[in-house]
C-alpha positions as a Markdown table, in Angstrom:
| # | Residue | x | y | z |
|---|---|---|---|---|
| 1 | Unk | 64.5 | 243.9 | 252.5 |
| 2 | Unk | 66.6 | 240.8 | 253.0 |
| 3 | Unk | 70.2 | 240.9 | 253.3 |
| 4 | Unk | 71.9 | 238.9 | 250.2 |
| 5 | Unk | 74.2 | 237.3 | 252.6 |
| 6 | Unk | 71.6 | 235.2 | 254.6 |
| 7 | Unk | 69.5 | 234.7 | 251.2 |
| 8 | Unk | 72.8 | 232.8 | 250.1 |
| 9 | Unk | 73.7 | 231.5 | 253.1 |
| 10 | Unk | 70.5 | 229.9 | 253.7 |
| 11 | Unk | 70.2 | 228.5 | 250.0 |
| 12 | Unk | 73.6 | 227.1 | 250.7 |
| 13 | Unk | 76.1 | 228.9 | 248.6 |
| 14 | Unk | 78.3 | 230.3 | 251.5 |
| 15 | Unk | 81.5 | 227.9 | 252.3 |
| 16 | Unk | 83.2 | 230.5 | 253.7 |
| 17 | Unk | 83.9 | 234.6 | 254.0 |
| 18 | Unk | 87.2 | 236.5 | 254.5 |
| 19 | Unk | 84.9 | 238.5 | 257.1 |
| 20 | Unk | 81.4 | 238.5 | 258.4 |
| 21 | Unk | 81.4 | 242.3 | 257.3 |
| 22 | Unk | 80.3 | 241.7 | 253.7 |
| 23 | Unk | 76.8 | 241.8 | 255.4 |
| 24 | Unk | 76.8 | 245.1 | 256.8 |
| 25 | Unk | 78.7 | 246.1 | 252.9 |
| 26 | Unk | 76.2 | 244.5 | 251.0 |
| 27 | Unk | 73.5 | 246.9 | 251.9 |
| 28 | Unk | 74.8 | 249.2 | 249.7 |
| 29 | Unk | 75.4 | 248.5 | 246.0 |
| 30 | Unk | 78.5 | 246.7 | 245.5 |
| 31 | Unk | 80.8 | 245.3 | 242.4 |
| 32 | Unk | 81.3 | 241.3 | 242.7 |
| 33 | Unk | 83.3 | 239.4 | 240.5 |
| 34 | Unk | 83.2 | 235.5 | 239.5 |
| 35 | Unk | 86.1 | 234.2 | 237.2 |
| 36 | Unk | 85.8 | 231.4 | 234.1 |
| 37 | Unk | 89.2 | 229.8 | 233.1 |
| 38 | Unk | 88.2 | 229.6 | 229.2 |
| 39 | Unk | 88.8 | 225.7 | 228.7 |
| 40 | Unk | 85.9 | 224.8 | 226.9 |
| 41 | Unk | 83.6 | 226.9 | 224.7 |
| 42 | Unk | 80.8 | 226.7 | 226.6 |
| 43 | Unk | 80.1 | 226.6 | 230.4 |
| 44 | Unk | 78.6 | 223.1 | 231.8 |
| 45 | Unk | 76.0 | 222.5 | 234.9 |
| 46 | Unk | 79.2 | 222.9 | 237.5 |
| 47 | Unk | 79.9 | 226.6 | 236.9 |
| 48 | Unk | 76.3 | 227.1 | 237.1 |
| 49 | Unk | 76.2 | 227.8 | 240.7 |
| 50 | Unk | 78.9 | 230.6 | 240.3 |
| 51 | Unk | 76.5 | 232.1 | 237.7 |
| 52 | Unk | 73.4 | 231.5 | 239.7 |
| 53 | Unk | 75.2 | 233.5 | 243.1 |
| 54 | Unk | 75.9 | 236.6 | 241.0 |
| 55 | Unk | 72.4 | 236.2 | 239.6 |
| 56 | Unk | 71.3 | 236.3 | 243.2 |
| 57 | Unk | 73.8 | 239.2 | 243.9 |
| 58 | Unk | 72.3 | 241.5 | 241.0 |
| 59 | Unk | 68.4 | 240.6 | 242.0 |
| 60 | Unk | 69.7 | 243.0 | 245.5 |
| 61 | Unk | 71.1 | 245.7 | 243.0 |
| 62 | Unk | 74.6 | 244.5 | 243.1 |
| 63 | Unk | 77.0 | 244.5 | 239.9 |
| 64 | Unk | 78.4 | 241.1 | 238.4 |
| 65 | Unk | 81.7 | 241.5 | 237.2 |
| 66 | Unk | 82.8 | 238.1 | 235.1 |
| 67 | Unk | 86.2 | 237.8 | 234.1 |
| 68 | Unk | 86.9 | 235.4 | 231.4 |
| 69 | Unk | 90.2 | 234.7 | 231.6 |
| 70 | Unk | 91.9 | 235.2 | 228.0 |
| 71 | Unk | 95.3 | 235.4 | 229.8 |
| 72 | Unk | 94.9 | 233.0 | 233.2 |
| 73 | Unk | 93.6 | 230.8 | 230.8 |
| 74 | Unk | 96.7 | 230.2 | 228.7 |
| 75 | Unk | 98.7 | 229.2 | 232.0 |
| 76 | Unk | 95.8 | 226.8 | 233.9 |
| 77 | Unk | 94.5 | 226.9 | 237.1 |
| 78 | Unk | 96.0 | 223.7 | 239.0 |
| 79 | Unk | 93.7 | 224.2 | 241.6 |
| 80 | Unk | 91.4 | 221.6 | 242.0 |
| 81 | Unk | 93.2 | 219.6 | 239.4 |
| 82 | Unk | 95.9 | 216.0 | 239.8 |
| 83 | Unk | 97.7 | 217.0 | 236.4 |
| 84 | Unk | 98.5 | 219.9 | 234.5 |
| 85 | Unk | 96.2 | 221.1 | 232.1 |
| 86 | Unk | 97.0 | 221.4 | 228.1 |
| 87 | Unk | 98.1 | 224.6 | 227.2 |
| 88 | Unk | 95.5 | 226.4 | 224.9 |
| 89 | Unk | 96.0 | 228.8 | 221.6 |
| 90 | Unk | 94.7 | 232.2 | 221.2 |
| 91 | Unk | 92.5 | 231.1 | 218.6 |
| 92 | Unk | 91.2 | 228.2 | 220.5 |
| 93 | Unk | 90.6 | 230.8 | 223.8 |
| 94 | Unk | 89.2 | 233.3 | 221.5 |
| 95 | Unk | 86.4 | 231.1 | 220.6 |
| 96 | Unk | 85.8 | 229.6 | 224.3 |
| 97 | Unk | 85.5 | 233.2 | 225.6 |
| 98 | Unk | 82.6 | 233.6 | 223.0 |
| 99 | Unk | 81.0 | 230.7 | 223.7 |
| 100 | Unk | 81.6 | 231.3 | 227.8 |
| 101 | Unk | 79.3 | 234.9 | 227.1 |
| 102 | Unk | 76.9 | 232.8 | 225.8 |
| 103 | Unk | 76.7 | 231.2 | 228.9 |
| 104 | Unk | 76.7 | 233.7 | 231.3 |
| 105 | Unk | 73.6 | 235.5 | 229.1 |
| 106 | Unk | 71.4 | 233.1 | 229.7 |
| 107 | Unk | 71.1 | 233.7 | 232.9 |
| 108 | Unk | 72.0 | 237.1 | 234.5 |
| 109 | Unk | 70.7 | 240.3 | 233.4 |
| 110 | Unk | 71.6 | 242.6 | 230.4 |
| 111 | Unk | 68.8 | 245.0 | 230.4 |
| 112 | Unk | 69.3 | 246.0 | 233.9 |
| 113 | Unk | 68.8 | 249.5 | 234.8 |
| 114 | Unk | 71.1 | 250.1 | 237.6 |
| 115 | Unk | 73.3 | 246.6 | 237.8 |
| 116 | Unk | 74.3 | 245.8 | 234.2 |
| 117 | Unk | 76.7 | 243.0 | 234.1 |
| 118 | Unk | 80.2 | 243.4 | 233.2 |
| 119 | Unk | 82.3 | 240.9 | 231.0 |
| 120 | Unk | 85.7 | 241.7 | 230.8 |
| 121 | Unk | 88.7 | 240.0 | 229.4 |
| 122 | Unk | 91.7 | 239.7 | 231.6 |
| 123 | Unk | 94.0 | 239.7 | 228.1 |
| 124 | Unk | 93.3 | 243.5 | 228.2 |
| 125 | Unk | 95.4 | 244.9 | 231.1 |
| 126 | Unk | 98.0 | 241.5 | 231.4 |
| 127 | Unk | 99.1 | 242.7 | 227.1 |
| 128 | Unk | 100.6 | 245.9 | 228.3 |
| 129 | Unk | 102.7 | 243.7 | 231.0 |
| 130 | Unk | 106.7 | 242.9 | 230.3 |
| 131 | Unk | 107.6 | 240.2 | 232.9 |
| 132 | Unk | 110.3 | 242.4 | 234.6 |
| 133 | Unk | 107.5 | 245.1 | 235.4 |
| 134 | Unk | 105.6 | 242.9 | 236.4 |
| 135 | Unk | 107.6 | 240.8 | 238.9 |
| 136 | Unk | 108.6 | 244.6 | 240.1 |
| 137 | Unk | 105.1 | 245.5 | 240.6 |
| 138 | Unk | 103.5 | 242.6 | 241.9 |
| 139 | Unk | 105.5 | 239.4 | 242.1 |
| 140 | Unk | 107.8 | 241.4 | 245.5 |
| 141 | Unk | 104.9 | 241.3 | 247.2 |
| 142 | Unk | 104.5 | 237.6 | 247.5 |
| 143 | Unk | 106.1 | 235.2 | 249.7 |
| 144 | Unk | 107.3 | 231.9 | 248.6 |
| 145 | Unk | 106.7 | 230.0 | 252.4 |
| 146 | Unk | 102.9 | 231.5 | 251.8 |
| 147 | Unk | 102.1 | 230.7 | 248.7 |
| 148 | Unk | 103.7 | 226.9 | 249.2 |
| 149 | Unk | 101.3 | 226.9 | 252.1 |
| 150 | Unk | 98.2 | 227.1 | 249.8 |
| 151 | Unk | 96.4 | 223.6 | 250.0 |
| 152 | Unk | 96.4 | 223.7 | 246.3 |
| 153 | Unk | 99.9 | 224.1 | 245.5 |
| 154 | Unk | 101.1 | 221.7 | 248.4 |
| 155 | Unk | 98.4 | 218.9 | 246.6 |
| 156 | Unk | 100.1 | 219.1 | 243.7 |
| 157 | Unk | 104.1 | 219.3 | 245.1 |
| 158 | Unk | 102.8 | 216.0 | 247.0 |
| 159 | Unk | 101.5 | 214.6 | 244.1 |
| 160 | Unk | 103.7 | 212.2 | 241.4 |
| 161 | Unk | 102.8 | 215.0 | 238.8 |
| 162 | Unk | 104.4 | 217.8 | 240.5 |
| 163 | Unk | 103.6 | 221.8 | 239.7 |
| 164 | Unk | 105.6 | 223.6 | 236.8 |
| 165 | Unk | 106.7 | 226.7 | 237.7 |
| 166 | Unk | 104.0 | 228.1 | 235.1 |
| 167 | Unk | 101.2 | 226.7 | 237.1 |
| 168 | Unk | 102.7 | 228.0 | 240.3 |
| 169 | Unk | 102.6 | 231.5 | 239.0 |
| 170 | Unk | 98.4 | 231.4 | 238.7 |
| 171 | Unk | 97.6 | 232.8 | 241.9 |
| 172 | Unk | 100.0 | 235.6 | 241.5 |
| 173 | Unk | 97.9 | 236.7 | 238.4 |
| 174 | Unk | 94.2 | 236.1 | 240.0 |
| 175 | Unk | 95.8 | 238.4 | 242.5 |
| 176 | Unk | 96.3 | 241.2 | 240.4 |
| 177 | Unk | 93.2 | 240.7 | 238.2 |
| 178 | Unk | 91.1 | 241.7 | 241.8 |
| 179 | Unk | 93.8 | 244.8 | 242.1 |
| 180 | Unk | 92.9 | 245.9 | 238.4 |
| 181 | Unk | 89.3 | 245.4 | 239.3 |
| 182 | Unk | 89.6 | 247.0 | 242.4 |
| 183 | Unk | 91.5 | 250.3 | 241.3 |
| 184 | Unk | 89.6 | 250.2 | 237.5 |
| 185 | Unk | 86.3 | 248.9 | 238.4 |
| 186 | Unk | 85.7 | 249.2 | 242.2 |
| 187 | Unk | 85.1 | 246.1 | 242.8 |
| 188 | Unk | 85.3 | 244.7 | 246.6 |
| 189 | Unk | 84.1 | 241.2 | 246.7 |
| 190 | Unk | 85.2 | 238.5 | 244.7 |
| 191 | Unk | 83.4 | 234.8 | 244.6 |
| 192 | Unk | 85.1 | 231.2 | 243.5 |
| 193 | Unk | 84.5 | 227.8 | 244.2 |
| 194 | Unk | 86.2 | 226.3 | 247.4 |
| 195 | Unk | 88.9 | 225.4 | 246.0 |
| 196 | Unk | 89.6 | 229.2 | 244.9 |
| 197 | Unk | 90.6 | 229.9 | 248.9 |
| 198 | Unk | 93.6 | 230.3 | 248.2 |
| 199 | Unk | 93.7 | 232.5 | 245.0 |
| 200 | Unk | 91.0 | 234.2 | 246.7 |
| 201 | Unk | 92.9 | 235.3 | 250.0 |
| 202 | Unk | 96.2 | 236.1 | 247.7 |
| 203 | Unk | 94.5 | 238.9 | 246.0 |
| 204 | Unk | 92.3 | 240.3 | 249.3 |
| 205 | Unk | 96.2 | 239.9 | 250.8 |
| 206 | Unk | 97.5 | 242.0 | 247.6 |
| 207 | Unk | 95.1 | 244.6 | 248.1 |
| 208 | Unk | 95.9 | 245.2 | 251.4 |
| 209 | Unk | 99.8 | 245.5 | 251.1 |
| 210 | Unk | 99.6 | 247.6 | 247.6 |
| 211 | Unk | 96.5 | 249.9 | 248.6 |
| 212 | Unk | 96.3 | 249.8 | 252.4 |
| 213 | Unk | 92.4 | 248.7 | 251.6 |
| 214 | Unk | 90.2 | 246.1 | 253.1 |
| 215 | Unk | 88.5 | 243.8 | 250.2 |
| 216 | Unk | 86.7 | 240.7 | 250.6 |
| 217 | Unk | 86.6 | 237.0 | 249.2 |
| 218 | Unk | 83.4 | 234.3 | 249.5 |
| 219 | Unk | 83.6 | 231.1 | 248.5 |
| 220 | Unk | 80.6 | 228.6 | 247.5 |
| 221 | Unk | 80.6 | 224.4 | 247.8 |
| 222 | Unk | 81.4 | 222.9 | 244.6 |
| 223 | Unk | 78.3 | 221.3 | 243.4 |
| 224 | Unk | 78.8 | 217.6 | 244.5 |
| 225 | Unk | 76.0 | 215.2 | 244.7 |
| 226 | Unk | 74.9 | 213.1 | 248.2 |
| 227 | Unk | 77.4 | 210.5 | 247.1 |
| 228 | Unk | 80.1 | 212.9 | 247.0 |
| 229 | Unk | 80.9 | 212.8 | 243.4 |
| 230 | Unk | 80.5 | 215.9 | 241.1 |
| 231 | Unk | 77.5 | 217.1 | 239.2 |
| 232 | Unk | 77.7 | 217.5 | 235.6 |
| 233 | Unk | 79.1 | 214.3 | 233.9 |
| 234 | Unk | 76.6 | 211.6 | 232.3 |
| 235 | Unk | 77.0 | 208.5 | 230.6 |
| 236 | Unk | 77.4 | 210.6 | 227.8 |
| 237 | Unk | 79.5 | 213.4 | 228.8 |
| 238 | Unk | 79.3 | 216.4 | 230.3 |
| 239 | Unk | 76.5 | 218.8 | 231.0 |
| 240 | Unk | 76.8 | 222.0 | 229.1 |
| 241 | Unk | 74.8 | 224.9 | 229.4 |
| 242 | Unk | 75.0 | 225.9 | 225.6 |
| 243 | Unk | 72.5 | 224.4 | 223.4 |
| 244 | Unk | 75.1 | 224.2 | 221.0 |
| 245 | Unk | 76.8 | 221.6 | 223.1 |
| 246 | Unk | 73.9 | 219.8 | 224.7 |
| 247 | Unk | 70.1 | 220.2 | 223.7 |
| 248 | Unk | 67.8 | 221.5 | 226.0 |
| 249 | Unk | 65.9 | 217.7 | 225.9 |
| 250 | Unk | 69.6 | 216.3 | 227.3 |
| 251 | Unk | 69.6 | 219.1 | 229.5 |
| 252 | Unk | 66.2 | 218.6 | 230.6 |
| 253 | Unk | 66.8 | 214.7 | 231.2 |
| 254 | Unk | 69.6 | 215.0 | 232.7 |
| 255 | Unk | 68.1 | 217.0 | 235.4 |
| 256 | Unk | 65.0 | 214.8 | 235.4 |
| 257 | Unk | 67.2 | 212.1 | 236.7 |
| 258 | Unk | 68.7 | 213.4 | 239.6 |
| 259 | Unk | 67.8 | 211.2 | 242.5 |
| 260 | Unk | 65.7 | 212.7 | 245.3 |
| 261 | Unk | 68.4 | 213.2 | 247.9 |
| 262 | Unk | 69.9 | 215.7 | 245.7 |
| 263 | Unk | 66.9 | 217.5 | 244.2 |
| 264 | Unk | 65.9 | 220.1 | 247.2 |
| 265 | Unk | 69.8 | 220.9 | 247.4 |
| 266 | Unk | 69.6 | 221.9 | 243.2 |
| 267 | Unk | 66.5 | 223.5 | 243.5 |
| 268 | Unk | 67.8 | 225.8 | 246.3 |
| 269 | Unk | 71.4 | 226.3 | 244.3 |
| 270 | Unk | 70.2 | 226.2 | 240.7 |
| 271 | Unk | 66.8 | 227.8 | 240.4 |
| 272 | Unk | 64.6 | 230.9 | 242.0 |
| 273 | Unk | 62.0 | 229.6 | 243.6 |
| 274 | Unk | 60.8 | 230.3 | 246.9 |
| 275 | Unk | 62.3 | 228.8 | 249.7 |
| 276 | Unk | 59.1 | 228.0 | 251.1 |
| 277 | Unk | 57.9 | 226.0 | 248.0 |
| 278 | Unk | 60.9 | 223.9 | 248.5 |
| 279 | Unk | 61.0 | 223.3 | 251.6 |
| 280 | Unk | 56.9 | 222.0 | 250.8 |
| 281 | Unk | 58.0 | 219.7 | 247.9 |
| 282 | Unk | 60.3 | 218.5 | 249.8 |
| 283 | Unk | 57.9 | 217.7 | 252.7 |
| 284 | Unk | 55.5 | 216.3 | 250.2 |
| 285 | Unk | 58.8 | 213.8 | 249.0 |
| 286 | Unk | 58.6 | 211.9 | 252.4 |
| 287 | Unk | 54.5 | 211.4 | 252.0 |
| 288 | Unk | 53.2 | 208.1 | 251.1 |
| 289 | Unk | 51.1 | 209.4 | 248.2 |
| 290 | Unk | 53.8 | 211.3 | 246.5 |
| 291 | Unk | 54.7 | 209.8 | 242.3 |
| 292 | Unk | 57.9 | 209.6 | 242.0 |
| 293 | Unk | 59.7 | 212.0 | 239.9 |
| 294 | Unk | 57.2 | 215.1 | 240.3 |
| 295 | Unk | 59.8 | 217.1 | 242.0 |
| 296 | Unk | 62.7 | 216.0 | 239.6 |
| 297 | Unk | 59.9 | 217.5 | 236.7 |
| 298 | Unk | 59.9 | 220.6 | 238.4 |
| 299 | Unk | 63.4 | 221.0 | 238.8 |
| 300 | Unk | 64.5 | 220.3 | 235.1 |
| 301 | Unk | 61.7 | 222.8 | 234.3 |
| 302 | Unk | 62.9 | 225.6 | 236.6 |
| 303 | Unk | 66.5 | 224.9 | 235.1 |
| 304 | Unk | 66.0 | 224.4 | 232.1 |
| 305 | Unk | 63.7 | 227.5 | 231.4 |
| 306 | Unk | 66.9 | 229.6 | 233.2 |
| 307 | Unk | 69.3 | 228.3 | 230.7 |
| 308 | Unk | 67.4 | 227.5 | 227.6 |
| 309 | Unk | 64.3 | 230.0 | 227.9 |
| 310 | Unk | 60.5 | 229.3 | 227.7 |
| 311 | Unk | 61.1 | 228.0 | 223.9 |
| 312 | Unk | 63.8 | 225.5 | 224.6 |
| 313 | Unk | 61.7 | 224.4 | 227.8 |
| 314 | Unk | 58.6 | 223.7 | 225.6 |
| 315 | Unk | 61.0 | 221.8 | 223.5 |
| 316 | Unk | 62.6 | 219.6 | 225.8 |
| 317 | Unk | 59.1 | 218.5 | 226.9 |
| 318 | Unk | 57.6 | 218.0 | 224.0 |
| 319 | Unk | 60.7 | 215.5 | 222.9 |
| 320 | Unk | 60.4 | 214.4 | 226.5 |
| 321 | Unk | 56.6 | 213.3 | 225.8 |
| 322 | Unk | 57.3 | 212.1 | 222.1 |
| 323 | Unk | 60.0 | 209.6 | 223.7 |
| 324 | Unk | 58.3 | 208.0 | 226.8 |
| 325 | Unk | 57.8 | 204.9 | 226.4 |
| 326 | Unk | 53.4 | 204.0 | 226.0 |
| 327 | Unk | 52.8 | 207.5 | 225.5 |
| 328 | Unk | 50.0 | 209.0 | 224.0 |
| 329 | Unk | 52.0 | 211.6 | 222.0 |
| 330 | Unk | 51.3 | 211.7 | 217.9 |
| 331 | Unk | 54.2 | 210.6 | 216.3 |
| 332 | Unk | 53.8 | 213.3 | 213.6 |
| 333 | Unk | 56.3 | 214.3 | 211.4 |
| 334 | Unk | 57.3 | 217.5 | 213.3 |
| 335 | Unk | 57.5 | 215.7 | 216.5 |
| 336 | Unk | 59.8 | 213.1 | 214.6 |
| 337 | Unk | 62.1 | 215.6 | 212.9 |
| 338 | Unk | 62.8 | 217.0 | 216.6 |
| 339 | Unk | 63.6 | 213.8 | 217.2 |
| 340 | Unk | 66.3 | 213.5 | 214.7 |
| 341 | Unk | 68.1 | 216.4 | 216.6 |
| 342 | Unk | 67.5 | 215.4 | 220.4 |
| 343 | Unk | 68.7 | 211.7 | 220.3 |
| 344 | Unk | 71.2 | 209.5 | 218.5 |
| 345 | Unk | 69.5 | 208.8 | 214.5 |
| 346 | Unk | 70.8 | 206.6 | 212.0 |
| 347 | Unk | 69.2 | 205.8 | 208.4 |
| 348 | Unk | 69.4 | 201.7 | 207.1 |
| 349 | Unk | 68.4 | 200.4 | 204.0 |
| 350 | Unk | 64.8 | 199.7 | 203.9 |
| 351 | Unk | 65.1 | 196.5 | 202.3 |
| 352 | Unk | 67.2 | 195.0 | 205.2 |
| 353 | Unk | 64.8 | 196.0 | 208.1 |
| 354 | Unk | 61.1 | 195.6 | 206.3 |
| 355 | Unk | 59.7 | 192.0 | 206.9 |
| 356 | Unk | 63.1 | 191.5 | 209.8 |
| 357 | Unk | 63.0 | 190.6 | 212.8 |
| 358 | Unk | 62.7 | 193.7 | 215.8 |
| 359 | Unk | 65.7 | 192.4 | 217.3 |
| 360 | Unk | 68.0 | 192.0 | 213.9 |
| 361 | Unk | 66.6 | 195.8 | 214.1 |
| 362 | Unk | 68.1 | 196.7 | 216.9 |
| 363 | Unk | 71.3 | 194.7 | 216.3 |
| 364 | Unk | 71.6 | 196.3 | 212.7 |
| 365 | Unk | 71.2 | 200.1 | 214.9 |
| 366 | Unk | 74.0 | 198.8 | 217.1 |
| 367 | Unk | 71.8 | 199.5 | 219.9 |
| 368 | Unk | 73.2 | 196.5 | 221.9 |
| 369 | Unk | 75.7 | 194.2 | 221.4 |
| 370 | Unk | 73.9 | 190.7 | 220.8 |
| 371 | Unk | 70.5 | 188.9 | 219.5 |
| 372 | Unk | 70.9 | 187.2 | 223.3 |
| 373 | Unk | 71.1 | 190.8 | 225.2 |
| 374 | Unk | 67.8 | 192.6 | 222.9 |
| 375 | Unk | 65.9 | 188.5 | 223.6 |
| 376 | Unk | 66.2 | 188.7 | 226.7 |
| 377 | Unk | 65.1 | 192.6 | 227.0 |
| 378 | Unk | 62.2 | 191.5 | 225.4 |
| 379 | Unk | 61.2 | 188.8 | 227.9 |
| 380 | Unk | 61.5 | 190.9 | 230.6 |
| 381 | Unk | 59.7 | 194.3 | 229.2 |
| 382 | Unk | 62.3 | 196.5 | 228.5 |
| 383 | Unk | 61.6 | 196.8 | 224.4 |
| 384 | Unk | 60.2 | 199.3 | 222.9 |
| 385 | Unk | 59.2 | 200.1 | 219.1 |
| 386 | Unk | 57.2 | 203.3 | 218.3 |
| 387 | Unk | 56.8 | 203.4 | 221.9 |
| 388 | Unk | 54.9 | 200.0 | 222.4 |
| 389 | Unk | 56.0 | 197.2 | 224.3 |
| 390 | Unk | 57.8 | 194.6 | 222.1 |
| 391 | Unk | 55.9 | 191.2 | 223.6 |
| 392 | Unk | 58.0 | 188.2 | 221.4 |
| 393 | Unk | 61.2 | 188.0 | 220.1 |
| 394 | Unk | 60.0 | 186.7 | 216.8 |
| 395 | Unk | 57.8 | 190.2 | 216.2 |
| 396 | Unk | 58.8 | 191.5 | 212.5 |
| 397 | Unk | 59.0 | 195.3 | 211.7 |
| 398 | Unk | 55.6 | 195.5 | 208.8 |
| 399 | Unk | 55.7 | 198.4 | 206.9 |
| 400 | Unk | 52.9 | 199.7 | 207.9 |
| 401 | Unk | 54.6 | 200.6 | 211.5 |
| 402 | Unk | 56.7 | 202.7 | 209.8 |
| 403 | Unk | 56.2 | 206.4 | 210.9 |
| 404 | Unk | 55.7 | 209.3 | 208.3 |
| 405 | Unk | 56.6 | 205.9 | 205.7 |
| 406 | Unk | 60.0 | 205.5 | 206.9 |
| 407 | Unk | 60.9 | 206.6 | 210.4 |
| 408 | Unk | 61.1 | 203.8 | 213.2 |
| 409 | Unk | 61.9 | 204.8 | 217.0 |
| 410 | Unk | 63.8 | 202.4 | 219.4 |
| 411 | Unk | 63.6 | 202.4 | 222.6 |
| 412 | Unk | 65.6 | 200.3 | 225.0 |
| 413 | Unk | 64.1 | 201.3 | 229.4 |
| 414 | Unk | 62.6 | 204.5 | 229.6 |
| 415 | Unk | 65.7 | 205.9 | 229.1 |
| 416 | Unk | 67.8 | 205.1 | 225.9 |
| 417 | Unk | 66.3 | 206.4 | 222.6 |
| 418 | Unk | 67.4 | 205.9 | 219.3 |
| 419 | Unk | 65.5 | 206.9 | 215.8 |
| 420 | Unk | 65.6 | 204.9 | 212.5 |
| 421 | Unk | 65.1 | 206.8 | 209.4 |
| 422 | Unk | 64.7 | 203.4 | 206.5 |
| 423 | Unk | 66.2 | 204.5 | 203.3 |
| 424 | Unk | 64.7 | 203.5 | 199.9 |
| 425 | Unk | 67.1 | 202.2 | 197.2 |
| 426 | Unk | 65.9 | 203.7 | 193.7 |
């Protein structure tokens, strides 16, 4: 059986290992933990390689361990970060750290026999801490020239911000919440992001000084694309794992338009398949008779099927089908009322769109800014109404276009959507 340490260092997630003896370790069942800093109450596309590497660890019969971080989360992380982040309330954590399990259920196991994940709250051992016991039990063991050292914390001393003395203090906590594992939950290896090094190494350090034992840290790339910029923001915002937060259409589209220099890097980070098959597709990419966009469909479908299951893949692509533009999808009014939920909707009066102009239509929407901008759309192909071209500016919206008696749906490219429900006046 393969080793999980070349399976993830060939898919790309290693960046870098305390030691080159997690190998020979990982034959064995081990416990591996991943933190989540509870800022938002829901995970996005970002912290989906964290989740995806201990998926990968508990396919070879390893444990995930994720630690929400109900107490880290009220001080902030600063690494990674130019400014210091808003303190957060218990009841505003409370809620994130629920909305956070959702994440992490989507995609690792619940139901397994011998590697059940762990979620565990790091609230629940810091709540029996006083400061003075703690800075006797843990804070003597750090060094100040050592942790000033940390490329993290010398970022942000540099910086015109500065690092409060709160901040500061976060790596001696993710130190001890690897101790706590360690001694509660045997747990040996912990994973982060690379820019976790540093916390990373504090707690392996920890370990070593307060129980003469030998754990160890990996890191994994953040998920940048081949421009160097992060995944997971849109035009819209950002990419969130919970339906809740963003539908599994947005999801889905999202992923559908990643450009092609990025897509065999996602597939090998964000999805299960074969290493084989990608490598193929991406072979098949650089032919001359490949259509564009067949291997960002198969992405978005092996991603979006991981976080939103078969049924919220089925119903990104049938909202995907209903909104391309010349498509021979019926308009019904099941298709339309998903619609309503996937992409912006608006209701106007009837009587002020019926017999108007299509482009007094889409200025009424607010779709875009000015009769000029939608005219000269129009001339160049880039209108759509019911999914049909819009050939003249002078075209009026008839009545009888109107979809189920009332709906219209806008569509400005391939991309922007919008759908009109026309209100009657009694």
């Amino acid at each position: 059986m393969k080793n999980i340490i070349d399976v993830l260092e060939k898919r790309g997630f290693i960046e870098a290992m305390t030691s080159d003896d997690i190998a020979a370790l990982a034959t064995q069942p081990l416990k591996v933990y991943l933190g989540f800093d509870p800022t938002a109450d829901s995970l996005h596309i970002g912290n989906l390689v964290g989740i995806m590497a201990l998926a990968w660890f508990q396919k070879f019969g390893h444990t995930p361990v994720a630690v929400v971080g109900g107490a880290t989360g009220m001080i902030g992380d600063p690494s990674g970060k130019s400014v210091e982040r808003n303190l957060l309330d218990q009841e505003t954590i409370e809620k994130n750290l629920r909305g956070i399990t959702c994440s992490l259920e989507a995609v690792l196991d619940f139901s397994h026999a011998t590697a059940k994940p762990l979620i565990l709250n790091n609230h629940e051992w810091y709540k029996q801490f006083d400061l003075i016991e703690f800075l006797r039990k843990v804070g003597k063991h750090f060094r100040l020239g050592t942790m000033l050292a940390k490329e993290a914390v010398r970022n942000r001393l540099e910086s015109d911000e500065g690092l409060s003395f709160t901040e500061f203090s976060y790596q001696l906590l993710q130190a001890y919440d690897f101790l706590y594992l360690y001694d509660h939950h045997q747990v040996i290896v912990q994973l982060g992001g690379s820019d976790q090094w540093g916390n990373i190494t504090a707690g392996t350090e920890l370990i070593r000084k307060m129980r003469g034992k030998t754990v160890f840290g990996l890191t994994f790339p953040l998920l940048t694309r081949s421009d160097g910029k992060k995944f997971g923001k849109s035009e819209e915002g950002t990419i969130w794992l919970n339906p809740d937060k963003l539908s599994p259409y947005e999801f889905y589209q999202y992923l559908f338009r990643i450009p092609d220099a990025d897509v065999g890097k996602l597939m090998r980070m964000l999805t299960f398949m074969e290493l084989e098959e990608i490598e193929a597709i991406e072979r098949s990419m650089k032919e001359t008779s490949y259509i564009p966009n067949t291997a960002q469909k198969i992405l978005s479908e092996e991603v979006t099927r991981i976080i939103h299951g078969k049924k919220g893949l089925l119903q990104a692509i049938k909202v995907t089908n209903a909104a391309a533009p010349g498509t021979k999808t019926v308009l019904d009014i099941a298709t339309l009322e998903a619609l309503q939920k996937e992409i912006p909707s608006m209701t106007l009066p009837f009587t002020e769109i019926v017999g108007q102009s299509v482009v007094h239509l889409f200025v009424k929407a607010g779709f875009l800014p000015s009769k000029s901008e939608i005219k000269r759309l129009i001339r160049g192909g880039g209108i759509y109404l019911n999914n049909e071209k819009i050939a003249h500016e002078d075209v009026k919206v008839d009545e009888s276009e109107l979809l189920d008696g009332r709906f219209l749906l806008l569509g400005v490219g391939k991309k922007k959507k919008m759908l009109v429900a026309l209100e009657r006046q009694l």
